[in-house]
Backbone of each chain as ProteinMPNN parsed JSONL, in Angstrom:
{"seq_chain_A": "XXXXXXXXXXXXXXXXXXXXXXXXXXXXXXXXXXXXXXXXXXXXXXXXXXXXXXXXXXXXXXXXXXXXXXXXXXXXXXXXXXXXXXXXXXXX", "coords_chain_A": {"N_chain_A": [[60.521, -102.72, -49.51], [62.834, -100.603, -50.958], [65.819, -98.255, -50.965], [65.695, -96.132, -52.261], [62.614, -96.134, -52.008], [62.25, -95.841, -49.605], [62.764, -93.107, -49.641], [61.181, -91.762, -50.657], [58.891, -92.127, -49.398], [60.032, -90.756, -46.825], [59.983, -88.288, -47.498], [57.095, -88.13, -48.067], [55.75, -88.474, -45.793], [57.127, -85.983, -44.202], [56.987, -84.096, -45.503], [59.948, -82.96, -46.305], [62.302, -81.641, -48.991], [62.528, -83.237, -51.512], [66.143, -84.219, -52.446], [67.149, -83.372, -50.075], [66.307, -85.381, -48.449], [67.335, -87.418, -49.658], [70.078, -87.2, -49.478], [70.286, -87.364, -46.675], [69.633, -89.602, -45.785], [71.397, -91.484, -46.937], [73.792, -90.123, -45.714], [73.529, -90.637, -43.21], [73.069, -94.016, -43.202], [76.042, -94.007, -44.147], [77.473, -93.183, -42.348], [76.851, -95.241, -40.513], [78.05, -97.166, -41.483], [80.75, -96.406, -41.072], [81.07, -96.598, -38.565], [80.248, -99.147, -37.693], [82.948, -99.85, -39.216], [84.653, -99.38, -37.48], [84.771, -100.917, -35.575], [82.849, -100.151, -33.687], [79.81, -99.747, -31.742], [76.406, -98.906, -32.231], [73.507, -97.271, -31.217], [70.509, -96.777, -31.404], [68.068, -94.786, -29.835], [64.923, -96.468, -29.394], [64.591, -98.026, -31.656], [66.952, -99.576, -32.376], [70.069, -101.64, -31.539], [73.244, -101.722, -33.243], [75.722, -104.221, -33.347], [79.681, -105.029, -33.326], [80.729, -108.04, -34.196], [83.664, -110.52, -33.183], [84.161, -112.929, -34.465], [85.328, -116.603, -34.311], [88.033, -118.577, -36.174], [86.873, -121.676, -37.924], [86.604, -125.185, -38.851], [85.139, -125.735, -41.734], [81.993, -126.958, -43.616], [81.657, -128.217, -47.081], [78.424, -128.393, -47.955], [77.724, -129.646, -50.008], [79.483, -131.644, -51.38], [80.963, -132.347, -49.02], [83.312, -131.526, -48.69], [86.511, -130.103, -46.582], [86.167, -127.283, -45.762], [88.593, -124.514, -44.671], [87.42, -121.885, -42.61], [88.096, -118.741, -42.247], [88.874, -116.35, -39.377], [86.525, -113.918, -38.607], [84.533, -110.8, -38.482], [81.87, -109.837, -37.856], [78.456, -107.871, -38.492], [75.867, -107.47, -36.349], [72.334, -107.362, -35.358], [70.298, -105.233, -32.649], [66.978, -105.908, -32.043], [65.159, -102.804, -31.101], [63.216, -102.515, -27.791], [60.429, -101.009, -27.868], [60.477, -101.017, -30.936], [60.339, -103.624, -31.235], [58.042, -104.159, -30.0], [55.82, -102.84, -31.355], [55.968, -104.419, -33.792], [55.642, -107.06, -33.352], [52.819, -106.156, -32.046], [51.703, -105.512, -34.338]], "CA_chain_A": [[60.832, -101.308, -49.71], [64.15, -100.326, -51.516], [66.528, -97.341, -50.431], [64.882, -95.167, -53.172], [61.296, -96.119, -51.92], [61.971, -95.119, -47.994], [63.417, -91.649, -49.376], [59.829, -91.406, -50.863], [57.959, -92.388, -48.136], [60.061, -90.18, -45.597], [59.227, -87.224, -48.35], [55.769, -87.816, -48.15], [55.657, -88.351, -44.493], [57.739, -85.134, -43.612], [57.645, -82.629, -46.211], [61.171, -82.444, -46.558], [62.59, -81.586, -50.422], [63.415, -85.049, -52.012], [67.199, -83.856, -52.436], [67.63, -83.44, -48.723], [66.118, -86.395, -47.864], [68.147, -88.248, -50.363], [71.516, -86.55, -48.814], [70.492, -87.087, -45.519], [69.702, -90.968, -45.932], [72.612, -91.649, -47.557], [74.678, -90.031, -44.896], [73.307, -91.779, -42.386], [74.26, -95.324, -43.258], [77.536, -93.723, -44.732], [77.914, -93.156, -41.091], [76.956, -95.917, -39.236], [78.856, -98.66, -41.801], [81.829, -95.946, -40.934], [80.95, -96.967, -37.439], [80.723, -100.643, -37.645], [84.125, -100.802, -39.576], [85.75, -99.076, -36.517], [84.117, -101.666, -34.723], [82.109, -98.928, -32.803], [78.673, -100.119, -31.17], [75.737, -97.774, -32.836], [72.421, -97.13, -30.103], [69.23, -96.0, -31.915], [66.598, -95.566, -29.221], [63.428, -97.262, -29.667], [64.536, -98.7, -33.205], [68.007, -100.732, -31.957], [71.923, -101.141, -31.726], [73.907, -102.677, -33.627], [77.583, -104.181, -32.785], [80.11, -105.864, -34.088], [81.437, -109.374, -33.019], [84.205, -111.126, -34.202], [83.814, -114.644, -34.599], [86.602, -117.757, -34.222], [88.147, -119.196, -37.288], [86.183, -122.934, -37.814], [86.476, -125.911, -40.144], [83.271, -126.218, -42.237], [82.025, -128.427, -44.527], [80.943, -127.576, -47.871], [77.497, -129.317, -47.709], [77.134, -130.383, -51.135], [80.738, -132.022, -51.943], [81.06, -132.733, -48.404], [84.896, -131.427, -48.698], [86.652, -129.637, -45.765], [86.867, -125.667, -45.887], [89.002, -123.588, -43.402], [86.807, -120.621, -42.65], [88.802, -117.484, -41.269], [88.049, -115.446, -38.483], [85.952, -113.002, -39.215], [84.053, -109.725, -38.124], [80.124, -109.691, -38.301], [77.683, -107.026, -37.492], [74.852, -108.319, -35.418], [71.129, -105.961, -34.672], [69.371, -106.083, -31.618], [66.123, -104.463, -32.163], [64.953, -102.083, -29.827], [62.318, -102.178, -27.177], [59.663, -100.015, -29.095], [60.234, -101.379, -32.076], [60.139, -105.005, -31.144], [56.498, -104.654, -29.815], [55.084, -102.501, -33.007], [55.864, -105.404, -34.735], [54.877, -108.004, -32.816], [51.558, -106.181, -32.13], [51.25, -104.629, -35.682]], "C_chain_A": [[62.34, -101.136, -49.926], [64.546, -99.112, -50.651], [65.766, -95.949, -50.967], [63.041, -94.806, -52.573], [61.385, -95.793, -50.555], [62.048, -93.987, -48.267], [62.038, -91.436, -49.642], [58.9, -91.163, -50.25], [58.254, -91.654, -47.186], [59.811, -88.735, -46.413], [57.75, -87.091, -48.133], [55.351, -87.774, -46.409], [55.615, -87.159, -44.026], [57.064, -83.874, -44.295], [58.892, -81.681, -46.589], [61.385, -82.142, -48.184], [63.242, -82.844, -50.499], [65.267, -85.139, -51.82], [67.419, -84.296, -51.167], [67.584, -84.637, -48.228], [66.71, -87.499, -48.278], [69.869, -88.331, -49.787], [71.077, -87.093, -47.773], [70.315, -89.016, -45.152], [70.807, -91.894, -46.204], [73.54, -91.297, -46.582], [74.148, -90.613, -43.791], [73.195, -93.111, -42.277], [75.1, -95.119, -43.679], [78.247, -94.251, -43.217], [77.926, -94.181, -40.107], [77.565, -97.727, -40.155], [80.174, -98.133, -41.138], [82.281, -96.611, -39.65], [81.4, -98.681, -37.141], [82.174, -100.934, -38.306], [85.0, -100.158, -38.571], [85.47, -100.181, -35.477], [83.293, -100.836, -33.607], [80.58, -100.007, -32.595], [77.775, -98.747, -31.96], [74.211, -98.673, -31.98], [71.592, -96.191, -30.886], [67.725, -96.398, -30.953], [65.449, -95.491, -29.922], [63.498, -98.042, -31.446], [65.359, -100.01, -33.083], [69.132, -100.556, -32.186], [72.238, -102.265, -32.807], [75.113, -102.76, -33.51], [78.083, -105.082, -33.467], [80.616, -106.945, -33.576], [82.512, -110.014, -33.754], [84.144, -112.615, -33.754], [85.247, -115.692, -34.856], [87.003, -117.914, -35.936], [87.625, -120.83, -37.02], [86.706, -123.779, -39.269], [85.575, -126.087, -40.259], [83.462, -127.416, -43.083], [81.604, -127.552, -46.089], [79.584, -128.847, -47.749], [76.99, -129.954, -49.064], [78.405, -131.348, -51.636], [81.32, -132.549, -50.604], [82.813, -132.417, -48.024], [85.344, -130.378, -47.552], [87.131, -128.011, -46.248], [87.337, -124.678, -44.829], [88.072, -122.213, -43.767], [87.423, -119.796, -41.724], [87.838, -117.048, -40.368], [87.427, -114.2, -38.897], [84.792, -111.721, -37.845], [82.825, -109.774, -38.601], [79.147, -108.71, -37.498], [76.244, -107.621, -36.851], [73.63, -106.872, -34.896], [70.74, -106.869, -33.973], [68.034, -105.335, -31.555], [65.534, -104.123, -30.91], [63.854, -102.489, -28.955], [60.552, -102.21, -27.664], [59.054, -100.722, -30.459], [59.665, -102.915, -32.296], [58.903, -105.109, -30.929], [55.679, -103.714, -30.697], [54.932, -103.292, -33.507], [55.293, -106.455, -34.609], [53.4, -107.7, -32.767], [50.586, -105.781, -33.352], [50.772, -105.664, -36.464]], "O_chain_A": [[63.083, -101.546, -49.035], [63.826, -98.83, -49.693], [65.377, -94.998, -50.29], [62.415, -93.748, -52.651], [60.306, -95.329, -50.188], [61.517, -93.276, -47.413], [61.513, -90.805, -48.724], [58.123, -90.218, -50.385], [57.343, -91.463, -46.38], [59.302, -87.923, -45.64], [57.237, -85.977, -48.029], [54.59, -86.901, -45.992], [54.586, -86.787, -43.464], [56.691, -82.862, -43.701], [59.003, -80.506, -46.939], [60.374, -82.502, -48.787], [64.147, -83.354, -49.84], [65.721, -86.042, -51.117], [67.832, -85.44, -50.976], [68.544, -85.108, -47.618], [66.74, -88.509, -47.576], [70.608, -89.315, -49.737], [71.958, -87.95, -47.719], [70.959, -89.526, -44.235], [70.976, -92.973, -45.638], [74.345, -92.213, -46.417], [74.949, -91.512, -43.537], [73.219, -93.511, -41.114], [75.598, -96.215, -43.937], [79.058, -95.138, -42.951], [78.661, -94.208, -39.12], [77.529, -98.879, -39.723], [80.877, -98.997, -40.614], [83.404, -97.083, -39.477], [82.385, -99.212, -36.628], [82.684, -102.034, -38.091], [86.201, -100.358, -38.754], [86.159, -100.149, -34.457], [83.356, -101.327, -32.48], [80.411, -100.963, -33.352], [78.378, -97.712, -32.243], [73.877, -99.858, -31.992], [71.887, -95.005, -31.032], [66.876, -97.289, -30.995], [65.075, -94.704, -30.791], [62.564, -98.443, -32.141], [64.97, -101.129, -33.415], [69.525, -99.61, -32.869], [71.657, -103.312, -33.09], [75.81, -101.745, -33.521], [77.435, -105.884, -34.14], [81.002, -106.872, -32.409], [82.362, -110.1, -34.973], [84.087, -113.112, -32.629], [86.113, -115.34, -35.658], [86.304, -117.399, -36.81], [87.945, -121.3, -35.929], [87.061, -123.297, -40.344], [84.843, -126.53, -39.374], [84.304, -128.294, -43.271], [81.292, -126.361, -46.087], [79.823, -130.025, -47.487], [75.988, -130.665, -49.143], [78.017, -131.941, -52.642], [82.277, -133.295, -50.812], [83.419, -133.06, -47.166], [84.448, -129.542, -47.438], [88.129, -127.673, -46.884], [86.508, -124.066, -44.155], [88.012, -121.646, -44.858], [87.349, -120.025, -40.517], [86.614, -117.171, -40.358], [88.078, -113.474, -39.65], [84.501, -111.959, -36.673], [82.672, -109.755, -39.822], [79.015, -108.68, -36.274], [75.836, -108.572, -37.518], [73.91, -105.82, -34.322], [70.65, -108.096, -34.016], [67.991, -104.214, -31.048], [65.402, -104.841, -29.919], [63.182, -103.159, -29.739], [59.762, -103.15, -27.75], [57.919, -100.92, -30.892], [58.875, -103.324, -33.147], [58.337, -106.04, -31.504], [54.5, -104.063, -30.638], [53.796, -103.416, -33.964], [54.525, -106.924, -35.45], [52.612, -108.525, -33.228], [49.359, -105.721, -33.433], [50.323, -105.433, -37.586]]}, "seq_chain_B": "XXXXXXXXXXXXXXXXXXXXXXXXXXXXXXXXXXXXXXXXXXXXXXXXXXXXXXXXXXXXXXXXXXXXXXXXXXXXXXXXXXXXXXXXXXXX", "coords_chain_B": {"N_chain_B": [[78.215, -94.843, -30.911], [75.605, -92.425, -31.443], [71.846, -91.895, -32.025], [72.309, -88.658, -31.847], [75.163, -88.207, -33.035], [74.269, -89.315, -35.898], [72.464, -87.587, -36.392], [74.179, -85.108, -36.606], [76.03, -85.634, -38.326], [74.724, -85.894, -40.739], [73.525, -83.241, -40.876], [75.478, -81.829, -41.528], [76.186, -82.923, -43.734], [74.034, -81.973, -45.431], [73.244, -78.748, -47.109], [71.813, -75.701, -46.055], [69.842, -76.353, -44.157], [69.052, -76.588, -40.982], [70.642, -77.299, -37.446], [68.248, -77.846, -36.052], [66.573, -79.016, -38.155], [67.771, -81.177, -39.402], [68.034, -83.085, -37.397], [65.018, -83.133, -37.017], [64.925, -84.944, -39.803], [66.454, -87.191, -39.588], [64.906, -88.183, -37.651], [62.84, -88.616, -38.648], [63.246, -90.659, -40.82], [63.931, -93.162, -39.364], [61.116, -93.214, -38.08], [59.913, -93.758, -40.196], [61.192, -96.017, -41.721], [60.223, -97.899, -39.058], [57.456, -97.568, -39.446], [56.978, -98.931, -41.72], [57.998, -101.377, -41.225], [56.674, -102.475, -38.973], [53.851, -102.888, -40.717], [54.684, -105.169, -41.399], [56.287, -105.476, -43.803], [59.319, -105.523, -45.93], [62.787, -104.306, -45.811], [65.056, -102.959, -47.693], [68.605, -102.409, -48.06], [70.592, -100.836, -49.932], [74.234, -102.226, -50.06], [74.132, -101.941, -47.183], [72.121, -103.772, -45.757], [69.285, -105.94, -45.279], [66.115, -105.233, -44.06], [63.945, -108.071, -41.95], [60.49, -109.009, -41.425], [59.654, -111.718, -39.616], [57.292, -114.543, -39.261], [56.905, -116.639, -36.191], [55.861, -119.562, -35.522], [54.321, -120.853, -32.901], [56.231, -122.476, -29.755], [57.266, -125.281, -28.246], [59.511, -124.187, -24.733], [61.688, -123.624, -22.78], [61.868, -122.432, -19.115], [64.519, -121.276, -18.414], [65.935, -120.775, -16.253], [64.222, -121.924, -14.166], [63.65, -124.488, -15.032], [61.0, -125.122, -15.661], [58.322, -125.929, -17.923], [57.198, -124.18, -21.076], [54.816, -122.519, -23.189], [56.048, -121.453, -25.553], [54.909, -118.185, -27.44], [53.279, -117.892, -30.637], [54.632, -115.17, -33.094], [56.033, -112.119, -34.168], [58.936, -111.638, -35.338], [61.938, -109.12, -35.815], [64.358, -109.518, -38.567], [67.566, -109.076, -38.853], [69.81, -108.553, -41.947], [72.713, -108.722, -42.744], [74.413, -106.947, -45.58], [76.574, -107.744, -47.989], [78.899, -106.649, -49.167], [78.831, -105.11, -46.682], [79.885, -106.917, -45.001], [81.999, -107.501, -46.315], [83.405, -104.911, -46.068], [83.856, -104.805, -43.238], [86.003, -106.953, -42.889], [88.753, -106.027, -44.246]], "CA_chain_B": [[77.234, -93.905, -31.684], [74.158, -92.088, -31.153], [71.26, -91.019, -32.983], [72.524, -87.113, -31.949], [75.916, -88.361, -34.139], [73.561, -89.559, -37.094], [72.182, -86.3, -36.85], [75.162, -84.546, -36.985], [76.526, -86.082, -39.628], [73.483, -85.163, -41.88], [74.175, -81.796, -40.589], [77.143, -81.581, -42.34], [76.173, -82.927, -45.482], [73.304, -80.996, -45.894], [73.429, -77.655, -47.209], [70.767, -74.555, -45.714], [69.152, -76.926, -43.21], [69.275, -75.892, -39.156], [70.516, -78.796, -36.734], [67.065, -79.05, -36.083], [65.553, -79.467, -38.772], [68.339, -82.365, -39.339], [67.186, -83.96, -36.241], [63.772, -83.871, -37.706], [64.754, -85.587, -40.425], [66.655, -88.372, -39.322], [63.808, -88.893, -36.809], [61.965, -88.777, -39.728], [63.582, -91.526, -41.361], [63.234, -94.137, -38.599], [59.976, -93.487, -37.784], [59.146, -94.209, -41.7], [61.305, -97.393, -41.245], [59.399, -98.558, -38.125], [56.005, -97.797, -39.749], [57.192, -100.076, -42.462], [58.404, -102.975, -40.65], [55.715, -102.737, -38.512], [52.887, -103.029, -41.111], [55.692, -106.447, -42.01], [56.803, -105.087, -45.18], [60.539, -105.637, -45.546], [63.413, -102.875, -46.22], [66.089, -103.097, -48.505], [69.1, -100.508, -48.255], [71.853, -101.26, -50.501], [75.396, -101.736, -49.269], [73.78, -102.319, -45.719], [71.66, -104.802, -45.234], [67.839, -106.287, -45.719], [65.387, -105.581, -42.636], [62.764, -108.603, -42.39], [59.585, -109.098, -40.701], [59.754, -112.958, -39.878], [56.444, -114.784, -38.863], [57.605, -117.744, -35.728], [55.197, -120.337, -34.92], [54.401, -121.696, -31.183], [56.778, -123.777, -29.691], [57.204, -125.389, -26.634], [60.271, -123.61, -24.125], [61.906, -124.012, -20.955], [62.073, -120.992, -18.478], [65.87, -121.501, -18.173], [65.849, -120.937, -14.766], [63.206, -123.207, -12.961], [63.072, -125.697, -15.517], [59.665, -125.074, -16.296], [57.807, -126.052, -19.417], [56.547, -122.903, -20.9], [54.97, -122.004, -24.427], [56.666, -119.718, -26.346], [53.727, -117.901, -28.292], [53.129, -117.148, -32.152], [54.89, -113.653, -32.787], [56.457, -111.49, -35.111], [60.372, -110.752, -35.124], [62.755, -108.593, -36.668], [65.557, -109.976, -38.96], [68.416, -108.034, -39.925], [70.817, -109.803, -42.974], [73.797, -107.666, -43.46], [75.043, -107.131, -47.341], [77.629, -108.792, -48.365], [79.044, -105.623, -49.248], [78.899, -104.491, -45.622], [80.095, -107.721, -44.207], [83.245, -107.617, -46.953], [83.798, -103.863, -45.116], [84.335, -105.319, -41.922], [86.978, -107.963, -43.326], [89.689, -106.37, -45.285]], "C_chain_B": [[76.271, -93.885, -31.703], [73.309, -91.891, -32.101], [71.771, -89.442, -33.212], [74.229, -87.009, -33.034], [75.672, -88.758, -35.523], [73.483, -88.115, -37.817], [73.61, -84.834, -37.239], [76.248, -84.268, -38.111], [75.759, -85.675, -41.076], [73.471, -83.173, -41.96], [74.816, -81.353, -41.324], [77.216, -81.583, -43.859], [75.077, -82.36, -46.252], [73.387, -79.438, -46.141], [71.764, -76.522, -46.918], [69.472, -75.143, -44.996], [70.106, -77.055, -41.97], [69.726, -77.809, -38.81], [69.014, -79.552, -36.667], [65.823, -79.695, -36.675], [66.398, -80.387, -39.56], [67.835, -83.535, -38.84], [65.754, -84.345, -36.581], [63.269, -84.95, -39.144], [65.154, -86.805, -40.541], [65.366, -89.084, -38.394], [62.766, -89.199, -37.522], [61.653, -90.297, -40.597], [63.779, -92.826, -40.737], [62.221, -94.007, -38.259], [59.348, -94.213, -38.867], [59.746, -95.729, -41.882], [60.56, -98.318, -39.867], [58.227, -98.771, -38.466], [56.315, -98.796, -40.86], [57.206, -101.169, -41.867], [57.495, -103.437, -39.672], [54.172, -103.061, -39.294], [53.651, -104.494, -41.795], [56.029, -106.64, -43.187], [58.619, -104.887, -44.703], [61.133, -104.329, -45.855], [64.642, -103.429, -46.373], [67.327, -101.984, -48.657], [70.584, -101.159, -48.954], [73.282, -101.061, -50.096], [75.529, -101.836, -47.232], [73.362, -103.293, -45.075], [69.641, -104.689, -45.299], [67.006, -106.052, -43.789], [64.195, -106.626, -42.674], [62.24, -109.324, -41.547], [59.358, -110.748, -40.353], [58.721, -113.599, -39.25], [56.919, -116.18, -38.18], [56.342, -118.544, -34.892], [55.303, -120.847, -33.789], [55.483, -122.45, -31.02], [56.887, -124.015, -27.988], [58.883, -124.781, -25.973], [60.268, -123.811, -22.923], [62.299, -122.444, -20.075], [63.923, -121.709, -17.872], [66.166, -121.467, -16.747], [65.41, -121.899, -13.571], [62.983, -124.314, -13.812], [61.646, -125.965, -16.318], [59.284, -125.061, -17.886], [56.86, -124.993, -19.553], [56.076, -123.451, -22.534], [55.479, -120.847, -25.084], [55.552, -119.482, -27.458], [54.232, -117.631, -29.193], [53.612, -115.728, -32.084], [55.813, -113.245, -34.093], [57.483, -110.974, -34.754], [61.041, -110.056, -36.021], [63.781, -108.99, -36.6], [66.546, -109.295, -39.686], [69.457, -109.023, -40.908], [71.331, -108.745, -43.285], [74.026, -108.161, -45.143], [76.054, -107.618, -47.4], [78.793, -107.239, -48.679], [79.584, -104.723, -47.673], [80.386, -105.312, -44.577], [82.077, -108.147, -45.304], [83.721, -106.129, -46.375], [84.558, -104.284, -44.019], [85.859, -106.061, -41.849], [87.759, -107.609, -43.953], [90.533, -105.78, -43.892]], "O_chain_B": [[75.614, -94.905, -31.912], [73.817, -91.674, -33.201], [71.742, -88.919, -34.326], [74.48, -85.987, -33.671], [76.572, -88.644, -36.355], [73.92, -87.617, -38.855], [73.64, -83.917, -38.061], [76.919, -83.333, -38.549], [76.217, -85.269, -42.144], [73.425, -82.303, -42.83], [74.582, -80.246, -41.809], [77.765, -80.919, -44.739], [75.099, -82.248, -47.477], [73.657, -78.83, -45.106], [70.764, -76.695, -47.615], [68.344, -74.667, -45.12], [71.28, -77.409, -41.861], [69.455, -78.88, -39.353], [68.596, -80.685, -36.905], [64.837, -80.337, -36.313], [65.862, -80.583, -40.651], [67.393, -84.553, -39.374], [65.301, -85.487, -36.498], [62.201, -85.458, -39.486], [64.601, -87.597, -41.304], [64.993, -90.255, -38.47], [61.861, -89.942, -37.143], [60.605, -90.862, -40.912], [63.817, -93.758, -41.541], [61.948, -95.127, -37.827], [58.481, -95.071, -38.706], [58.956, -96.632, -42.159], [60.492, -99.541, -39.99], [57.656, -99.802, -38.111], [55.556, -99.755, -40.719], [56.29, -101.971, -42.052], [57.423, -104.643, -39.438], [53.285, -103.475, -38.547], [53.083, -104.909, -42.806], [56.108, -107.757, -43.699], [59.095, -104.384, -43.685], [60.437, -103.348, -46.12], [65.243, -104.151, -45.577], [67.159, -100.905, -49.225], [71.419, -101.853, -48.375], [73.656, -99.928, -49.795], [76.451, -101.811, -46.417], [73.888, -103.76, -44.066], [68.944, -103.675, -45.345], [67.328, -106.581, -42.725], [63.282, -106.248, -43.408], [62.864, -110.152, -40.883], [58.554, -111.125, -41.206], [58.976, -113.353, -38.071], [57.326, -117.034, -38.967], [55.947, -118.164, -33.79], [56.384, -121.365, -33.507], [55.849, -123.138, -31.973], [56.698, -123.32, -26.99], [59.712, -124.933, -26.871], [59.363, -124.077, -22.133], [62.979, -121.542, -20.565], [64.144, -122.531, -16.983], [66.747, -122.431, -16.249], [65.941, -122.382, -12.571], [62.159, -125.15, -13.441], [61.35, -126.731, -17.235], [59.789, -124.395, -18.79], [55.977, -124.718, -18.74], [56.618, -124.401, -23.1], [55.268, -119.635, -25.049], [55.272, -120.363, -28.27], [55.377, -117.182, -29.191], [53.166, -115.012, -31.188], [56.216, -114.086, -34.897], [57.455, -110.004, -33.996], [60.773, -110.339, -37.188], [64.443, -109.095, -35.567], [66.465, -108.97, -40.87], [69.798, -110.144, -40.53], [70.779, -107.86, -43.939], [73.876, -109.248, -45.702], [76.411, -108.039, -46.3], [79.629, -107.227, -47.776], [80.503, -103.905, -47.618], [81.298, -104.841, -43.899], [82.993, -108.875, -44.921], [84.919, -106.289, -46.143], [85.774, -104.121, -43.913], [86.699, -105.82, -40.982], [88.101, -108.524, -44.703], [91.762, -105.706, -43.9]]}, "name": "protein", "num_of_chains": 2, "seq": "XXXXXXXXXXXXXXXXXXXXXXXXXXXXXXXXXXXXXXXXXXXXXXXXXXXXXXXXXXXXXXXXXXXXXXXXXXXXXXXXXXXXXXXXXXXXXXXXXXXXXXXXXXXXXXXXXXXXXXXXXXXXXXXXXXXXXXXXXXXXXXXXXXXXXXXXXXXXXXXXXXXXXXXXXXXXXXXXXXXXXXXX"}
């Protein structure tokens, strides 16, 4: 399911006007990448959080050439899914 | 950040819709992602990241604690894969 095909699906679900639901999708991951690049923590009960971690700088490898690549430190967002959601899925 | 800051935010960018019929639509819009990912159909949101239903065969496990040899059962998890896009956000 694409970005386009949830707005559809929460249209047909709801009964909202497509528009709105297009606006209102859209601002809500506007908002919660806004979040993760402050490094902010984001808590959606029964669905899940997500946070950000930052991670060491490492030497890798490249695995096909076998040649050494410094990999910077870096910032990664990380989900934990919720509760709720975790056993829908599991039992779904 | 909360869901009631999701909603707020949609608030804002919607025009001639009440808080709470905001609130009903973000709640709208995870419930329609949960019924997705729960029937193990993936979700794609551009700029964000892929949600996906991952099927993990038996294995054997230790109860970290007592040592004990446990099975870890057959089950169904959720995998989030940030965008590249998201994860170049984080990093400049």
């Amino acid at each position: 399911m694409t970005k386009s095909q949830l707005i559809e699906a929460v249209v047909a679900n709801g009964g909202y006007p497509r528009k709105a639901v297009e606006v209102a999708v859209n601002a809500m991951f506007d908002e919660m990448v806004d979040a993760m690049k402050r490094s902010e923590r984001i808590e959606i009960r029964g669905f899940g959080n997500f946070t950000v971690r930052p991670y060491k700088a490492y030497t890798g490898r490249n695995p096909k050439t076998g040649t050494k690549v410094e990999v910077d430190a870096k910032l990664m967002p990380r989900f934990k899914v919720g509760k709720d959601l975790k056993e829908r899925i599991n039992n779904g | 950040m909360t869901k009631a800051d999701l909603v707020e935010a949609v608030y804002h960018r919607l025009d001639g819709f009440s808080k709470k019929e905001s609130a009903d639509i973000v709640e709208s819009i995870f419930e329609t992602m949960k019924e997705t990912l729960s029937r193990g159909d993936k979700i794609k949101i551009s700029g964000f990241g892929n949600f996906e239903v991952k099927h993990k065969n038996k294995r054997p496990g230790r109860n970290p604690q007592t040592g004990e040899q446990i099975i870890i059962t057959e089950r169904r998890v959720l995998k989030f894969k940030p965008s590249q896009v998201l994860k170049n956000a984080l990093n400049v």
